[in-house]
C-alpha positions in Angstrom: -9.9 -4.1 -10.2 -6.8 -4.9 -8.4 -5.8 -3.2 -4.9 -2.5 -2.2 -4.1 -2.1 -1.9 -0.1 0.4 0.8 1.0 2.2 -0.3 4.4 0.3 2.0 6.7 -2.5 0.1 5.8 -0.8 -3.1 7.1 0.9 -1.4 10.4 -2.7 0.3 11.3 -4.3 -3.2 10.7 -1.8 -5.0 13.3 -1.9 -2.2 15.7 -5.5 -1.1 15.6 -8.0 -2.1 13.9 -7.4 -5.8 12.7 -5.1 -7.4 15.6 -3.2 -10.4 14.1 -4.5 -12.0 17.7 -8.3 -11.2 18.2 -9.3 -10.7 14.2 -7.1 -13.6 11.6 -10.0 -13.5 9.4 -8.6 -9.8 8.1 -5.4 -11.5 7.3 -6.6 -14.7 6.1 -8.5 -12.4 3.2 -5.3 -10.5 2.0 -3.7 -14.0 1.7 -6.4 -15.4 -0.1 -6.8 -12.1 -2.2 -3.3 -12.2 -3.1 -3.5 -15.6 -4.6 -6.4 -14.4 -6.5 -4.6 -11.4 -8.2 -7.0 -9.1 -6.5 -4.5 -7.5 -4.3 -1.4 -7.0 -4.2 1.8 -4.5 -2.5 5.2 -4.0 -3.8 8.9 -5.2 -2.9 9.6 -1.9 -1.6 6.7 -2.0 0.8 7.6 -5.7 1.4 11.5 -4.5 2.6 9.8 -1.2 4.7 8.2 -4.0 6.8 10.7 -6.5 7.1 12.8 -4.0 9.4 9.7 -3.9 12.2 11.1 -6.6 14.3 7.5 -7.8 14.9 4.4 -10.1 14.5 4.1 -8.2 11.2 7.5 -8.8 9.4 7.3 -12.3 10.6 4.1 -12.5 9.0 5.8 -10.6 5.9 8.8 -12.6 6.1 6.5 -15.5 5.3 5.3 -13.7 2.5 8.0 -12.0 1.0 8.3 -14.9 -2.5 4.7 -14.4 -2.3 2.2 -13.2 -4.8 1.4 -10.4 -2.1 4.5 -8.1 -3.1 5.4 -7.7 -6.8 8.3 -6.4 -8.4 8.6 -2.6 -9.6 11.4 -2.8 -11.9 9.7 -3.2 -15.6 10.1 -0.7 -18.0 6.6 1.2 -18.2 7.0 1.6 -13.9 9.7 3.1 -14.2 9.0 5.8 -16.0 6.1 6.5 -14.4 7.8 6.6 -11.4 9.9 8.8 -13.4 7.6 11.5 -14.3 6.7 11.1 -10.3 9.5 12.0 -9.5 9.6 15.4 -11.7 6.4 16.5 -10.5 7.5 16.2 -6.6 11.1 18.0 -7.1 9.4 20.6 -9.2 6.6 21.5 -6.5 8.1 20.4 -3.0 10.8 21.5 -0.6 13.9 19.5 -1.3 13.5 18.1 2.0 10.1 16.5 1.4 11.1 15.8 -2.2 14.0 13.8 -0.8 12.0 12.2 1.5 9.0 11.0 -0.6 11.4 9.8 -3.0 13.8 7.8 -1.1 10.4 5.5 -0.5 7.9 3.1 -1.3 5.4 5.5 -1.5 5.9 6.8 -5.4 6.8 3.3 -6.6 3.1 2.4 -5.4 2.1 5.3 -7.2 3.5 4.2 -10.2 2.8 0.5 -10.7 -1.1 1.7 -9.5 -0.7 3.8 -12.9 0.9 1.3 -14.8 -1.4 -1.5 -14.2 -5.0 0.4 -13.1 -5.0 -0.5 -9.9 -6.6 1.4 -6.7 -4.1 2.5 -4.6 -5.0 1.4 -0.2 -3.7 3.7 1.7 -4.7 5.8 5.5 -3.8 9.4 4.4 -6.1 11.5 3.2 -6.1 14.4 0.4 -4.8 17.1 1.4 -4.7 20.4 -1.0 -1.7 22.6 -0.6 0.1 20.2 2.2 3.5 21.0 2.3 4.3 17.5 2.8 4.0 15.0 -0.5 1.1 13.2 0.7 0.3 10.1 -1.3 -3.4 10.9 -1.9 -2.2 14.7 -3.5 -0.1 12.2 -6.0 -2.5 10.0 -7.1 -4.8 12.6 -8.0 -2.1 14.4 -9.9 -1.4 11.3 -11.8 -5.1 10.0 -11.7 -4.9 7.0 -9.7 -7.5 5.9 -7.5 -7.2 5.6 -3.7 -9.2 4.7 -0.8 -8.8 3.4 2.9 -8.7 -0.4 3.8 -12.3 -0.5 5.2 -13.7 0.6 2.0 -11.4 -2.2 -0.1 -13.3 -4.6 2.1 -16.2 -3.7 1.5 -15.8 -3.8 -2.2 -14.0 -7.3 -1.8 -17.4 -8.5 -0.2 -15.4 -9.7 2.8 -17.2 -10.1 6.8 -15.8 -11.1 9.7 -18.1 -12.9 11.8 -17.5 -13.0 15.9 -16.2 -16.4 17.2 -16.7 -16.6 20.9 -13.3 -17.4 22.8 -12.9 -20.5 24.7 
């Protein structure tokens, strides 16, 4: 099973829960995961956080010819991300439509349904939102999804405490 990470997954991880200064074994796993084929983000994800002016897009700058962050332009994505794309303008505002679509959001969607992969994302299902809400997608179009902790639990990765010096 490969794991697609969405980019909140990588902003909450540098902001929260998985510091880039008090926790590099987090990031040291996607790295090594990526080179494994075991996880993986997109190009549009990849350009969403190179605008942060941060510790992240340096980090994703570094990254960016990287197995981490694949391309989203072959044939079968795109339509996919086609018939995406129908379902949201057919059953959102035009607002939220717009907005969803203009994205990285439904080309995850859509390479996770090309290639069988579990979508990682923070946001929840959420039945009758008036906002698209990736989780409400992926069920739609049954993809899989769950939050980082559980993708590293799955992966069988720990994070042992190092005493500072």
């Amino acid at each position: 099973m490969a794991y697609c990470l969405d980019a909140n997954t990588l902003i909450e991880a540098k902001n929260i829960h998985y510091g880039m200064d008090f926790c590099p074994g987090f990031w040291d796993m996607i790295d090594a995961q990526a080179q494994s084929g075991a996880l993986f983000s997109i190009t549009q994800v990849c350009d969403e956080l190179l605008t942060g002016g941060d510790e992240l897009s340096a980090w994703v700058e570094e990254r960016k010819k990287d197995p981490l962050f694949i391309e989203t332009d072959d044939t079968a994505t795109q339509l996919v991300f086609g018939e995406i794309a129908e379902f949201v303008v057919g059953n959102y505002s035009e607002a939220q439509a717009s907005h969803f679509l203009s994205g990285a959001d439904p080309w995850l969607i859509a390479k996770c349904k090309t290639i069988g992969a579990t979508l990682v994302t923070k946001e929840v299902l959420a039945p009758g939102a008036k906002k698209v809400k990736i989780p409400n997608i992926c069920q739609e179009f049954g993809v899989s999804f769950i939050p980082t902790h559980e993708m590293i639990r799955i992966l069988g990765n720990r994070y042992i405490l190092e005493e500072a010096h």
